[in-house]
DRENPA-900811 format. One record per residue (C-alpha): residue number from 1; residue in three letters; chain; x, y, z. Coordinates in Angstrom, 2 decimals. Example, Ala and Ser with C-alpha at 12.3 -4.5 7.8 and 13.67 -1.06 7.14 Angstrom:
residues 2
  num  residuo  cadena     east    north       up
    1      ALA       A    12.30    -4.50     7.80
    2      SER       A    13.67    -1.06     7.14
//
This chain:
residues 251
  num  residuo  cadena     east    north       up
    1      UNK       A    26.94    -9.93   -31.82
    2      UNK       A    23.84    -9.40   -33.20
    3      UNK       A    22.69    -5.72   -32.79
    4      UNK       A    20.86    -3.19   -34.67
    5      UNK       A    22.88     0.02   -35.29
    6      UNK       A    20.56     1.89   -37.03
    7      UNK       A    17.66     2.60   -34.47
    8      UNK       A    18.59     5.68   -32.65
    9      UNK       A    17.28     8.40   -32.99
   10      UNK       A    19.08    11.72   -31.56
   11      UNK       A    17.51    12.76   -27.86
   12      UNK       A    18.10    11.16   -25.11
   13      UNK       A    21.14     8.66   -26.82
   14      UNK       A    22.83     7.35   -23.57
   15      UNK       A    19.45     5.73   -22.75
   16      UNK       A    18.29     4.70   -26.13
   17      UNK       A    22.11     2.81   -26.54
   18      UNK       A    21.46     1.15   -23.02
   19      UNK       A    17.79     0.06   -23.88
   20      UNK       A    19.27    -1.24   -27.34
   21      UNK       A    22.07    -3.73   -25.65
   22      UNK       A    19.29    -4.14   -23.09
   23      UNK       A    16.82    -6.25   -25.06
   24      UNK       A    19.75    -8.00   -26.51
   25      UNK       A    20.80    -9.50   -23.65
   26      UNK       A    17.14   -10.18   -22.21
   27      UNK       A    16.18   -11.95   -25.59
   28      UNK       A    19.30   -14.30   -25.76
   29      UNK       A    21.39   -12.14   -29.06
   30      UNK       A    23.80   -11.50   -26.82
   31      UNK       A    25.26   -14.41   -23.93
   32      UNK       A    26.38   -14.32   -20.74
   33      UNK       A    29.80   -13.64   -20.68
   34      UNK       A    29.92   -12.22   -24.17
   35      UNK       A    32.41    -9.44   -24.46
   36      UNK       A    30.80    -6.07   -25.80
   37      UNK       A    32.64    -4.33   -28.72
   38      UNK       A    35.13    -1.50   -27.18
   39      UNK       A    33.73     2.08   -26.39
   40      UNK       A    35.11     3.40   -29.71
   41      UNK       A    33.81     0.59   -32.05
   42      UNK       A    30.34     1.13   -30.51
   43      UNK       A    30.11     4.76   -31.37
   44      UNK       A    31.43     4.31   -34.25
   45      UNK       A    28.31     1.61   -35.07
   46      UNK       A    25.32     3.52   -33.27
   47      UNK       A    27.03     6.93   -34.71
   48      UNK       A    27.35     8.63   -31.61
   49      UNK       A    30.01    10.03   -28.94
   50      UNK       A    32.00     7.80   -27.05
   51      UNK       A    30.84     9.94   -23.90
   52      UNK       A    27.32     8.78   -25.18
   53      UNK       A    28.35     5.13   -24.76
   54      UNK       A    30.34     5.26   -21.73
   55      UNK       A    26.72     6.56   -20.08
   56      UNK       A    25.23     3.79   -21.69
   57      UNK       A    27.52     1.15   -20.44
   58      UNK       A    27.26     3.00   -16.88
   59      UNK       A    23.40     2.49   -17.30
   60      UNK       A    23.43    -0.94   -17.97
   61      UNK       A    26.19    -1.80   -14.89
   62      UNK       A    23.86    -0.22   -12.46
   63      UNK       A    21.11    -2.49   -13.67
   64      UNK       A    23.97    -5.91   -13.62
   65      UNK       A    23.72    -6.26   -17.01
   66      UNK       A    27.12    -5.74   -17.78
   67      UNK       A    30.40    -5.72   -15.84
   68      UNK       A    33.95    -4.63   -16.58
   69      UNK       A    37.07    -6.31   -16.15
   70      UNK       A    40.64    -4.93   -16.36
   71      UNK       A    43.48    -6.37   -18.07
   72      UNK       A    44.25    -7.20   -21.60
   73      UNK       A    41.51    -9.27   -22.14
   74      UNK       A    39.38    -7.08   -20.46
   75      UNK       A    36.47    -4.92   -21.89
   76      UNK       A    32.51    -4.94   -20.85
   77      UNK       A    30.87    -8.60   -20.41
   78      UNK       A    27.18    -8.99   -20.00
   79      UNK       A    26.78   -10.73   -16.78
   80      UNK       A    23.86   -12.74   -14.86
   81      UNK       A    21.78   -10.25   -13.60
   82      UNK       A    22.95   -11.26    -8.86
   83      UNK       A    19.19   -12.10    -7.34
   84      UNK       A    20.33   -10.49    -4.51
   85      UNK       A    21.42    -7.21    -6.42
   86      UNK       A    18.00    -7.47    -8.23
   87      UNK       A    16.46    -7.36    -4.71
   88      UNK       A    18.05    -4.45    -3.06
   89      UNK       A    17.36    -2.58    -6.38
   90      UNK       A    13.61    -3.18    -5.85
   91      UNK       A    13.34    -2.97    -2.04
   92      UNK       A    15.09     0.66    -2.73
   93      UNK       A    12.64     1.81    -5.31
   94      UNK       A     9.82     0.27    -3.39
   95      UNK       A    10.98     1.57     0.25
   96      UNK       A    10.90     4.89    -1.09
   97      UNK       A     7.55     5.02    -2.82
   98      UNK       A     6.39     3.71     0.68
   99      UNK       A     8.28     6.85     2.16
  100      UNK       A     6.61     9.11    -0.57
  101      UNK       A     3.35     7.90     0.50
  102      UNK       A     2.74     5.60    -2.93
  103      UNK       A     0.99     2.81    -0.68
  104      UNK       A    -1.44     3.28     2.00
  105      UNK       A    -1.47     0.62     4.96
  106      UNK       A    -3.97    -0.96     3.82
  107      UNK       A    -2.35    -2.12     0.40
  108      UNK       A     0.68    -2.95     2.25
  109      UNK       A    -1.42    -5.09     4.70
  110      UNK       A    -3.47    -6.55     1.91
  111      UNK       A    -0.31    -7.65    -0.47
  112      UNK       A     1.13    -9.10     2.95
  113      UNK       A    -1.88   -11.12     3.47
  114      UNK       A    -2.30   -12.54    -0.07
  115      UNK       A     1.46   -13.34    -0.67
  116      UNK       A     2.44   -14.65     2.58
  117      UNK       A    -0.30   -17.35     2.80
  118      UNK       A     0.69   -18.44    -0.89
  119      UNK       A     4.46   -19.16     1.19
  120      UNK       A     3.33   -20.68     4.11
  121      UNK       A     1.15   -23.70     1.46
  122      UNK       A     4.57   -23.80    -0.30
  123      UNK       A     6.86   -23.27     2.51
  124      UNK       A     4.66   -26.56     4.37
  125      UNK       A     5.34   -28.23     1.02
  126      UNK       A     9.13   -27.42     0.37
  127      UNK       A    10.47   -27.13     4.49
  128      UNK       A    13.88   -28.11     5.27
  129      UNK       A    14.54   -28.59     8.83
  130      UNK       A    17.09   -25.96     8.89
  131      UNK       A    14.46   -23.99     7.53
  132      UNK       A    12.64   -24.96    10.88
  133      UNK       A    15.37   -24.09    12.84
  134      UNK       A    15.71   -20.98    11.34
  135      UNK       A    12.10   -19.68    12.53
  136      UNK       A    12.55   -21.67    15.72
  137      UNK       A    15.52   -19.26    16.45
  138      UNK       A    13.75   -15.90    15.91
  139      UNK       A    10.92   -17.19    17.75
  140      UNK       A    12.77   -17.81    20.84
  141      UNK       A    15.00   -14.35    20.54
  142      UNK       A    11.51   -12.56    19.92
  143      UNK       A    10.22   -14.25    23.41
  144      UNK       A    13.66   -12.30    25.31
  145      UNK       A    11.96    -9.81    27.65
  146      UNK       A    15.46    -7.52    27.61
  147      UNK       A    14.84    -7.21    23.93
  148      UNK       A    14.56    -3.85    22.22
  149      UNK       A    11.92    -2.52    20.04
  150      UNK       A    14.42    -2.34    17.34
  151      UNK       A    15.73    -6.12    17.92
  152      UNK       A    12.00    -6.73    18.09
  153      UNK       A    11.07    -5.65    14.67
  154      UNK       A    14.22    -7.00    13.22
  155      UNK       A    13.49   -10.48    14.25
  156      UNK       A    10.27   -10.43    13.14
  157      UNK       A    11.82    -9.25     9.94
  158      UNK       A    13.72   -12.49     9.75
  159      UNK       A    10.68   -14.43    10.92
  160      UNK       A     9.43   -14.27     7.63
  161      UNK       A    11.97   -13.75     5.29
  162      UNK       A    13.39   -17.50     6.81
  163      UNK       A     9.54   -18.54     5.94
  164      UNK       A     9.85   -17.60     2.16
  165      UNK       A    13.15   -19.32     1.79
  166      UNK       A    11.49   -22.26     3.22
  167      UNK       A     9.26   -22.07     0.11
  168      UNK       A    12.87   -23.21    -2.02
  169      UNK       A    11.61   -21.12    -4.90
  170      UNK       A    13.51   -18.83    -6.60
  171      UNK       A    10.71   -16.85    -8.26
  172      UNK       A     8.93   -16.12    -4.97
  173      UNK       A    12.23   -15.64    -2.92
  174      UNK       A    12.77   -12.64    -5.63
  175      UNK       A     9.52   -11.39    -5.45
  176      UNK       A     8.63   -11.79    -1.84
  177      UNK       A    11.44   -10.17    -1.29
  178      UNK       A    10.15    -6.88    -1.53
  179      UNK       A     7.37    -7.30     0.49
  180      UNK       A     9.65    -8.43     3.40
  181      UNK       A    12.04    -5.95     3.37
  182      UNK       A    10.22    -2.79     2.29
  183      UNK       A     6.10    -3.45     3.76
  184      UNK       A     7.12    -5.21     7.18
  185      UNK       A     9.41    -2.53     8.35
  186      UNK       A     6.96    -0.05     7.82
  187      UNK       A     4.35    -1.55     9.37
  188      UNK       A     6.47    -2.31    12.27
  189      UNK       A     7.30     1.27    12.61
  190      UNK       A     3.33     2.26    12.99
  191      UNK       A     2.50    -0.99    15.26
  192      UNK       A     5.68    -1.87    17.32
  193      UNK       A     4.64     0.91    20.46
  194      UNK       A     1.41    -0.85    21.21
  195      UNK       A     1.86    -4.50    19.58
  196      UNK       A     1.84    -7.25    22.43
  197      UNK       A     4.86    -9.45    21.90
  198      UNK       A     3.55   -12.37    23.33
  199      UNK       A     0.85   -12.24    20.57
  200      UNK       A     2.86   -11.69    18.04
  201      UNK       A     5.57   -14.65    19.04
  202      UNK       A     2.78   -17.01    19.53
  203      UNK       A     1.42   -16.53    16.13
  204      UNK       A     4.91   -17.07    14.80
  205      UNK       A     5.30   -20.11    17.04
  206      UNK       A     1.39   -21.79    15.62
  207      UNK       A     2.60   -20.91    12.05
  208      UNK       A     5.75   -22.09    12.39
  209      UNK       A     4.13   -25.86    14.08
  210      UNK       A     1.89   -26.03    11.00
  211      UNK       A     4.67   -25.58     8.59
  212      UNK       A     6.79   -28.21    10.58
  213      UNK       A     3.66   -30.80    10.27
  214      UNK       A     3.73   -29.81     6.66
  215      UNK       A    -0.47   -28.65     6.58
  216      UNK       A    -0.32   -25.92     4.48
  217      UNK       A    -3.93   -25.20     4.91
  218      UNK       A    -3.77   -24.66     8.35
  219      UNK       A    -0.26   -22.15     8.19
  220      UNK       A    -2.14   -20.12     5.35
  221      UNK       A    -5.37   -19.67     7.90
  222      UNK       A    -2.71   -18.98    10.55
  223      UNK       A    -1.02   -16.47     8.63
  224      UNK       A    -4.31   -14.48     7.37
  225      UNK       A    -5.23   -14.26    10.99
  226      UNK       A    -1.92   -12.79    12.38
  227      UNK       A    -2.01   -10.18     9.40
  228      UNK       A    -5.60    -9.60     9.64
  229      UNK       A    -4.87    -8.63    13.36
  230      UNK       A    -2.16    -6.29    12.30
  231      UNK       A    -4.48    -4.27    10.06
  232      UNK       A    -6.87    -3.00    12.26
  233      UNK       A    -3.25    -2.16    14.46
  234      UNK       A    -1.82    -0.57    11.29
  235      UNK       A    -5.55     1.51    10.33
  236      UNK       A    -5.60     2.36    14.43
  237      UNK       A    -1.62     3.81    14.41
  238      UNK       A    -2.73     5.70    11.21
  239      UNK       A    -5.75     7.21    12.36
  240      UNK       A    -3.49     8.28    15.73
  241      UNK       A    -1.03    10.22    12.83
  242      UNK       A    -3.56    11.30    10.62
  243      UNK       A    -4.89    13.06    14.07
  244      UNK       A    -2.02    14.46    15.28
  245      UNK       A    -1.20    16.22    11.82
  246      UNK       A    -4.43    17.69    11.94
  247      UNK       A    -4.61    18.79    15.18
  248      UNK       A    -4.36    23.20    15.55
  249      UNK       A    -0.90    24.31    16.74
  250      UNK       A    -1.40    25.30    20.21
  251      UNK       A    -0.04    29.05    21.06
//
């Protein structure tokens, strides 16, 4: 295992230890699957507590870096980071800067805009026809006239997270993946009162036909024109709050 022992310095240890084994594993000194010395060896070789370790190693499981297995060959592995782990740890941190106010609608509208029409060129490219399918179904569960807001949004959810696995690219998946599941939720939440269904099924159904035909030109221009017509909803439901908040508390 190739490590340097000598680098740490004495604040903040436990995170210093964790971003030391860190870049190991992300420039290829250590392997997947290669078992990390035992809590006592490593404080012995970075000179610190074995308290100070066990925080490190706790550190690097929450980020999938490493994971433990019992038994007596058991011990700390490093481990291939799960995509899917990797998303929910970014749709977390992202969903909450969105709840702290980090991104204004019109960012979240704007990053919509510019990623989703990159899918739909590579989505038209890369389509499966249960990929098809897949939109098909939301469409026609979105066009249900006993269906609840809540349904509603989650559908629409699924509209689009079944048109960036349609893109059947890894990279994107990961990365879109944010977008999806943190920006669309929240912009459902200031649009879904006063959105028209029909509208919003319809635009689903055009860019889903485009993407089925495989003209990736004409799903992108379908796509900017759906969000576009969300923003002015999304600037409209935000001028509404901003309003409201400001209005004087009646006696």
């Amino acid at each position: 295992m190739e490590l340097n022992y000598d680098t740490i310095v004495r604040s903040g240890l436990a995170r210093q230890v964790a971003e030391t084994i860190r870049a190991a594993i992300m420039d290829g000194r250590l392997r997947i699957d290669e078992r990390l010395p035992n809590e006592e060896e490593m404080a012995r070789r970075f000179k610190v507590s074995r308290p100070t370790v066990r925080e490190a190693l706790k550190r690097l499981a929450a980020q999938n870096l490493i994971s433990s297995r019992r038994g007596p060959a058991g011990g700390n592995f490093v481990t291939r980071p799960d995509i899917d782990a990797v998303s929910r740890t970014l749709t977390g941190a992202t969903t909450l800067l969105v709840g702290l106010g980090a991104f204004g609608g019109d960012e979240m509208v704007s990053a919509r805009i510019e990623t989703e029409i990159v899918c739909c060129r590579m989505a038209a490219a890369n389509r499966s026809e249960a990929d098809i399918d897949a939109m098909a179904a939301e469409i026609a569960l979105q066009r249900q006239e006993d269906l609840s807001d809540e349904e509603f949004c989650a559908s629409d959810v699924r509209f689009h997270r079944a048109l960036v696995t349609a893109t059947a690219n890894g990279p994107m998946q990961l990365m879109m993946h944010t977008v999806i599941e943190s920006f669309i939720p929240v912009t459902n939440l200031l649009t879904y009162r006063t959105r028209e269904r029909k509208r919003t099924s319809d635009a689903h159904e055009r860019i889903l036909r485009a993407v089925e035909q495989r003209d990736g030109d004409a799903a992108a221009a379908l796509m900017r024109r759906h969000l576009e017509g969300m923003h002015s909803e999304v600037t409209a439901a935000l001028e509404r709050r901003a309003a409201r908040a400001n209005r004087p508390a009646t006696a």
